[in-house]
N, C-alpha and C positions, 0 to 999 in steps of 0.2 A: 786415371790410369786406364791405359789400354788391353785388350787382349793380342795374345799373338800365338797364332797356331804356329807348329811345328811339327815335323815327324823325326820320331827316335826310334831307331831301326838297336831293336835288340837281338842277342841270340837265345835261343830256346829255352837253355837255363836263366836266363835273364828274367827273361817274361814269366819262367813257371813259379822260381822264385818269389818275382812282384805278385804274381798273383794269389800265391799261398800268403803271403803277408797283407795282401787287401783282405785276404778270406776269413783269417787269424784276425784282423781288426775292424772287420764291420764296414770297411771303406772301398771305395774304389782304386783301380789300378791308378786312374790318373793321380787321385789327391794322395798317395803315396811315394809316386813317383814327384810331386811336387814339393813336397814337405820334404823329400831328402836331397830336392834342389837347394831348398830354402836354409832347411839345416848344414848344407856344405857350404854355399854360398857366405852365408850369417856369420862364418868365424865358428862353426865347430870342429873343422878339419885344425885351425891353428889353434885351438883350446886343448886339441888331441895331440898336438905334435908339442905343446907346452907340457903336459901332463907325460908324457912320453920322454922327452930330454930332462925331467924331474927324477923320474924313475932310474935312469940311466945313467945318472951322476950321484944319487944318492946309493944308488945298488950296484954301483961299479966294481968294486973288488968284490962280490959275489957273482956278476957277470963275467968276468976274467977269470977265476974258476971257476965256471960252470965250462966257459970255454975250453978249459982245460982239460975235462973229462973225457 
């Protein structure tokens, strides 16, 4: 496996964020920014979007009243 450099152009909030969270966990900006490629990449976005359409169909007529309010 190779390396491959890249630049990721963020905005201010982006970075101050990434960097409170490297600070918060002992890590670097990069291996945070990595892990949440890895973990989006990986199938946590579709484990989110399962877990999400579970809620939504089991909570549905209290979603539909709350709409209601």
């Amino acid at each position: 496996m190779s390396d491959m450099a890249m630049t990721l152009r963020l905005t201010e909030e982006e970075t101050e964020a990434l960097r409170r969270t490297a600070e918060a966990e002992g890590r670097s900006m990069q291996d945070v920014a990595r892990q949440a490629i890895r973990d989006y990449t990986g199938g946590w976005a579709e484990q989110r979007d399962a877990f999400l359409r579970e809620i939504v169909e089991r909570d549905a007529n209290l979603l539909r009243r709350l709409g209601e309010a």
